[in-house]
N, C-alpha and C positions, 0 to 999 in steps of 0.2 A: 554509557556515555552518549549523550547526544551531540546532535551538530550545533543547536541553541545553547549552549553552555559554556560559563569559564573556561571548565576543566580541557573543553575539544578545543575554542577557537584560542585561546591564548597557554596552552601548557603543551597539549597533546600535537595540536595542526602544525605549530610551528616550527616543532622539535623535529618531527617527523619528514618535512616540505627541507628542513635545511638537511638532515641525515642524504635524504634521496635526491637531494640536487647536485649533493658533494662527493657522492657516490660513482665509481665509473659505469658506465652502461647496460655492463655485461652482469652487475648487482646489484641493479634498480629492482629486479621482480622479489631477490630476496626479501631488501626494503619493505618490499609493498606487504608480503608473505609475514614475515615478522611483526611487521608496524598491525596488520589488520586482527592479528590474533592476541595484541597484546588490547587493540582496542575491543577485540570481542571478549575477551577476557576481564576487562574490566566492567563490562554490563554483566555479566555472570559471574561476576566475586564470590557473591553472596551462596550462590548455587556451581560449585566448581565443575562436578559431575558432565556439567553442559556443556564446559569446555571439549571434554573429551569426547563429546557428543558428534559435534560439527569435525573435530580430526579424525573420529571414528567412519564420518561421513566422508569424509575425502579417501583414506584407505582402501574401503569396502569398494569404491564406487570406479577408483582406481585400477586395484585390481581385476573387478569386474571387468571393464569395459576391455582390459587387453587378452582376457582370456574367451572375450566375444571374436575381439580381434584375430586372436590364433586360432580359434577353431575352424576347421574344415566340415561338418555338419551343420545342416542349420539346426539340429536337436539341441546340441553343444552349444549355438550363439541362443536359444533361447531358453535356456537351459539357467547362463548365467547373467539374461536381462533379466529372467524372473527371478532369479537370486538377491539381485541389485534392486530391480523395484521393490521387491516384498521388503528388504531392509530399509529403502525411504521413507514407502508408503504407512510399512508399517510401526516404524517410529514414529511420524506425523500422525498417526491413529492415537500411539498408545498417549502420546502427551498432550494431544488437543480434543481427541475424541472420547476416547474411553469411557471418562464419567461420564459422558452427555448418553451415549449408549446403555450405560447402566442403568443411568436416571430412567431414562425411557422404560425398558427392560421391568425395573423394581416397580415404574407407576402399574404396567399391564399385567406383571404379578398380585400386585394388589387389591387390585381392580377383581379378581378371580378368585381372591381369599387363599392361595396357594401355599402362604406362608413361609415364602421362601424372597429370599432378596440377597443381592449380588451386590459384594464389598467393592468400597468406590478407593482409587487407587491415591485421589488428589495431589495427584501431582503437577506442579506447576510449570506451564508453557515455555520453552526454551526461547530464549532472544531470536528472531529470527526464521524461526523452523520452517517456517510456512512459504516461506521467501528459497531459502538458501536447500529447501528441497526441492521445489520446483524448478532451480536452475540445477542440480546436478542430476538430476531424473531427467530435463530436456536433452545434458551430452552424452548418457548412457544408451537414450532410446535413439539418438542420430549415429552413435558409435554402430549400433544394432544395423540401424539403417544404410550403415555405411556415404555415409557425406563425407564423414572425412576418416585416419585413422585415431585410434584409441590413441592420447597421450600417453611418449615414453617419461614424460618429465614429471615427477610428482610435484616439483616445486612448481612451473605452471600452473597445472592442474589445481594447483591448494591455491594458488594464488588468484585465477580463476574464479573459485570458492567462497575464496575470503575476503576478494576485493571490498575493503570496509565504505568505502563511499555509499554502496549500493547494496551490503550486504543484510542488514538488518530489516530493509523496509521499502527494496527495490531500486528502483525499477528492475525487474527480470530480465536477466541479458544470458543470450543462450549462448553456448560457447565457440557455435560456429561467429556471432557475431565479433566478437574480440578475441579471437585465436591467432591471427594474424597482427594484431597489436601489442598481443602480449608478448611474441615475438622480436618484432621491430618495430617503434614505434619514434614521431617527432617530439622532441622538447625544445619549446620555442617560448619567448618574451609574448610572441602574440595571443598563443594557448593559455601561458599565466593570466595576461589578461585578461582575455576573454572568462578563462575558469574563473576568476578572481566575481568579473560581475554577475556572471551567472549563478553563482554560489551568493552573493550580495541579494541580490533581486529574490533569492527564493527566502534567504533568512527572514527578509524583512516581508516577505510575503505570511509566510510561517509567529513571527514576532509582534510584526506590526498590527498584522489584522486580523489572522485566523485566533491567536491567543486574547486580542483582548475581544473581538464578538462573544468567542464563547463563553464571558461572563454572564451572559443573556440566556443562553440552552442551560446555564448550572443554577440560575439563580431562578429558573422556571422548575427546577425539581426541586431546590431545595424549599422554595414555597410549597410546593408540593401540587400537582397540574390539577386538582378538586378546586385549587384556591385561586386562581391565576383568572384574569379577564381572560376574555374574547381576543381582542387585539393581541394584548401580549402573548399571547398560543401564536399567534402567527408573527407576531416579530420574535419571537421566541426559536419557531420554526425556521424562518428566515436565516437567522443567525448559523443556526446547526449547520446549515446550508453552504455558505459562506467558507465556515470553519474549516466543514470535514473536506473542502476541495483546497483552500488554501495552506491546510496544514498537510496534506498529502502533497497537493502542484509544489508547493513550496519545497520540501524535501526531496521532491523528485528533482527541481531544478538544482537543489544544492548539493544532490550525489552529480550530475551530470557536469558544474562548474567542478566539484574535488576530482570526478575523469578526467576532463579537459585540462586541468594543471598536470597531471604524470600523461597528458599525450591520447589518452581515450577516448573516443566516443561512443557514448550511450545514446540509445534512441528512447525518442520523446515520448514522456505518458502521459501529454494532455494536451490537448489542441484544442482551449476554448469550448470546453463541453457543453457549456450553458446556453450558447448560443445555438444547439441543435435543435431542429424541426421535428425528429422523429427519434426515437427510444436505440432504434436500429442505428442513426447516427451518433446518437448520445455515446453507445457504447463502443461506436469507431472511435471517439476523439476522448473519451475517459478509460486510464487506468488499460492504456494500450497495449503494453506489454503483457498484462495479464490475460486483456482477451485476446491477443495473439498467440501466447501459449495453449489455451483453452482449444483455440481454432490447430493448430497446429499439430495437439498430440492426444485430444480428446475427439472432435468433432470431425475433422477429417478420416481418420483412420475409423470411425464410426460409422462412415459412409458420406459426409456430410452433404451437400442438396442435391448427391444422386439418386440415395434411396431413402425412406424412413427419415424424411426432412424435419419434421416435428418432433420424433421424436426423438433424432439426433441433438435438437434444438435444448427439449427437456430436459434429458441429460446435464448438458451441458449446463445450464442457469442454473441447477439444483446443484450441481457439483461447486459452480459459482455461489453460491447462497452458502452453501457448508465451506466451502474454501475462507468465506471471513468470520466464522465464525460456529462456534457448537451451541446453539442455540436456533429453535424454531422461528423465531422473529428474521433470523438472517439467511435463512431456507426459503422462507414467504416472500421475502424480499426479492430472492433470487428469481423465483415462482413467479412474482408479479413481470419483473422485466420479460420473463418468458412469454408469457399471456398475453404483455403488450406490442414485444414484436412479432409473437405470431400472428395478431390479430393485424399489423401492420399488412406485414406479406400478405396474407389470406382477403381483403378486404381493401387495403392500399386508401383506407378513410382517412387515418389519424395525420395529419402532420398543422406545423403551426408551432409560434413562442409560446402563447398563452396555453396550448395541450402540454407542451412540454415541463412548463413552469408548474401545474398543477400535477403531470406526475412525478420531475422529482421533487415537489415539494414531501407529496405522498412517501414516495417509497423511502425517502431520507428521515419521516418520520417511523416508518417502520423499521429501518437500521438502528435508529438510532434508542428507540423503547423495550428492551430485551424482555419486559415482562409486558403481555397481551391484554393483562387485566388494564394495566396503566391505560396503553394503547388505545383502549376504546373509552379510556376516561378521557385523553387528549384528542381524540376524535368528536367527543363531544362539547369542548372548549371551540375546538374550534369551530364547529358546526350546531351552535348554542337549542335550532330550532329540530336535533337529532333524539335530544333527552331532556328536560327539565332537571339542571342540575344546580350544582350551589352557587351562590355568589360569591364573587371576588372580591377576598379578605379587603383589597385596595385595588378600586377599580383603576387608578391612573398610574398602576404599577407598569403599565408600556411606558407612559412618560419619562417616569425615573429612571429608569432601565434601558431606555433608549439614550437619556440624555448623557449619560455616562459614557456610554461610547460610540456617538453619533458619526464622528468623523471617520473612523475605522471601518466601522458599517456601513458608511459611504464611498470610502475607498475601497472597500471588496467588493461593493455593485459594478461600480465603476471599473474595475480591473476584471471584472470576468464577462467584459467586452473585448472584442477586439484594438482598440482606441491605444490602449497604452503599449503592447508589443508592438503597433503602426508604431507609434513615434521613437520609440526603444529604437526599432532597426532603422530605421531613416537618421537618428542623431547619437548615434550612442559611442561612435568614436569621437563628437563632442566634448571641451574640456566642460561644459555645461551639466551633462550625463554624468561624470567621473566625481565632477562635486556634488551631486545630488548623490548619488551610489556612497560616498563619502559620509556626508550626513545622513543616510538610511544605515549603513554601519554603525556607527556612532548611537543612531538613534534605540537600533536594537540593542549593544551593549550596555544603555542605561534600562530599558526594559526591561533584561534579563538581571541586571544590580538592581531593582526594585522588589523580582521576585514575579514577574508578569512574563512569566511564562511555565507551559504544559507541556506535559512529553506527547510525544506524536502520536496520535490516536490511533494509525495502523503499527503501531510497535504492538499491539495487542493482538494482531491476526499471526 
């Protein structure tokens, strides 16, 4: 179930906002607890096993944490954080990594004529894994830490878990963050509100422009990137660009408007990343939560810039690189960013919009071409004077292809400035705002009734 859909905004969100509004206070988290497992439950129909996957995950991690809590040895508390981690980590191994590891494994068997090769398990990625383990691994290794104590309430705890706004595809919220909310928290007309347009602003962020640019990135494969001009590789590129931040910023703001209606606040995963100077700032203001976890329970406890600064650094962007993906493309990608802010720190040359724009143009093209052969056939479109390659079937296929969703692709330039959140928070209790937010509503539910729209491109990490 997505958030751009029928089934959520008009069957599921409704049903759900009226149950937990009518509810007294003291059984709003059931609400929430029920509501988020029926909605996880329905992205995993199909594969039911998964359900019991993510409640297998709240149990384990449960009882974990309180048996960290009663032990009087530190043998004992680390005894059952390694118990707890090895069952996160090594679930998110066995259902995202595994084959990638075989692959690998079976090519350098091969390579040696050994004749031996390792059966691949294929099994398919659970909704969420990737997300919804890295937030119960952060309250295990804090519980270890002692910040706070282990939850005695399972229903917290799950609901913690489960919170479905955020569960599938973020943002990461660590449970010291809303541990006190899940508690006690406001339910106020101003919160709805607010939830109301923040959740508005991301759909149509998500609807209006990340889904129809990416017309342009699919209709550049399905030509096939041998055939494509010069230009169209870079409006083509462009696009990708656009997409993959507005279909994530978009979802990120539309979990944090569904917070903000039951009383929560989630913190922000993006702060205008495009307009960063340096790679090191890029990755402050992109996909925050994640590199804040990264910092917090990888890179820190690694030493972070007291000893072994680089190679802490390493680490870290490669584990980043494999975190969105099992695939080498998404490991180089990881790679690259590392290479670019070391060389920042070490050297303090790089900054500037124009360095910026051409790496991520770069590294979003390496995200986004899982096969390396492709990669260097689209490296050569776009840099026509790298290889003598073929001509384009139709050279004014930018024109077409542009002309089709010009205005979208002008409003994503345009919004990943600063310009439009200025005028958002200077007018947005405006009744000018609320009609606008209105027909942006409106606009995306004929969108999504025409069929112009794609699931979220991180529901695949």
């Amino acid at each position: 179930m997505v958030f751009s859909s029928f089934v959520f905004l008009f069957q599921f969100l409704p049903v759900f906002l009226l149950i937990y509004f009518l509810v007294p206070a003291r059984f709003k988290n059931c609400v929430i607890f029920a509501g988020s497992l029926v909605f996880y439950f329905y992205g995993v129909k199909d594969h039911p096993a998964y359900f019991l996957l993510i409640i297998l995950s709240i149990i384990i991690n449960y009882l974990a944490a309180i048996q960290i809590d009663q032990s009087s040895k530190d043998s004992g508390r680390k005894f059952w954080l390694f118990a707890g981690m090895f069952y996160n980590i090594g679930s998110l191994f066995l259902f995202k990594y595994a084959d990638f590891f075989v692959e690998n494994a079976n090519w350098i068997l091969s390579q040696v004529n050994s004749g031996v090769e390792f059966p691949y398990t294929n099994l398919i990625l659970p909704i969420g894994i990737s997300f919804y383990t890295f937030q119960i691994s952060s309250y295990l290794i804090d519980v270890y830490r002692k910040k706070f104590p282990a939850e005695r309430s399972f229903l917290l705890l799950g609901t913690y878990l489960c919170l479905f706004p955020q569960l599938i595809a973020g943002p990461i919220v660590t449970y010291e963050e809303v541990r006190e909310q899940l508690r006690q928290r406001t339910h106020s007309l101003e919160n709805v509100e607010e939830g109301l347009k923040t959740f508005t602003i991301g759909l149509a962020l998500k609807v209006l422009i990340a889904n129809r640019v990416s017309s342009i990135w699919t209709q550049a494969a399905t030509i096939g990137y041998e055939s494509i001009s010069t230009p169209m590789a870079w409006l083509a590129l462009i696009a990708y660009s656009l997409q993959i931040y507005f279909d994530f910023y978009g979802y990120s703001l539309m979990a944090k408007g569904l917070g903000r209606i039951m009383g929560f606040y989630f913190p922000d995963n993006f702060k205008e990343p495009y307009l960063s100077k340096t790679v090191s700032e890029f990755w402050r203001r992109w996909h925050i939560t994640l590199g804040s976890w990264f910092r917090e329970y990888v890179y820190i406890p690694l030493g972070g810039n007291r000893s072994h600064h680089y190679r802490n650094l390493f680490i870290v962007w490669f584990l980043t690189g494999l975190w969105h993906g099992a695939s080498w493309n998404f490991v180089l990608w990881g790679l690259l960013s590392f290479l670019m802010i070391a060389l920042e720190k070490k050297f303090r040359l790089f900054s500037g919009h124009f360095y910026m724009a051409a790496f991520i143009l770069f590294s979003w093209l390496l995200f986004g071409i899982s096969d390396l052969t492709q990669f260097g056939i689209y490296l050569t479109k776009l840099f026509p004077f790298l290889k003598a390659g073929s001509e384009a079937v139709f050279k004014a296929d930018y024109v077409k292809y542009f002309s089709e969703c010009a205005v979208p692709f002008c409003a994503g330039i345009f919004c990943c400035s600063d310009i439009p959140r200025k005028i958002y928070e200077k007018r947005k209790d405006s009744f000018l705002i609320s009609l606008i937010l209105v027909l942006l509503f409106w606009a995306c539910v004929y969108s999504i009734y025409l069929g112009l729209d794609d699931p979220f491109l991180y529901y695949q990490f």
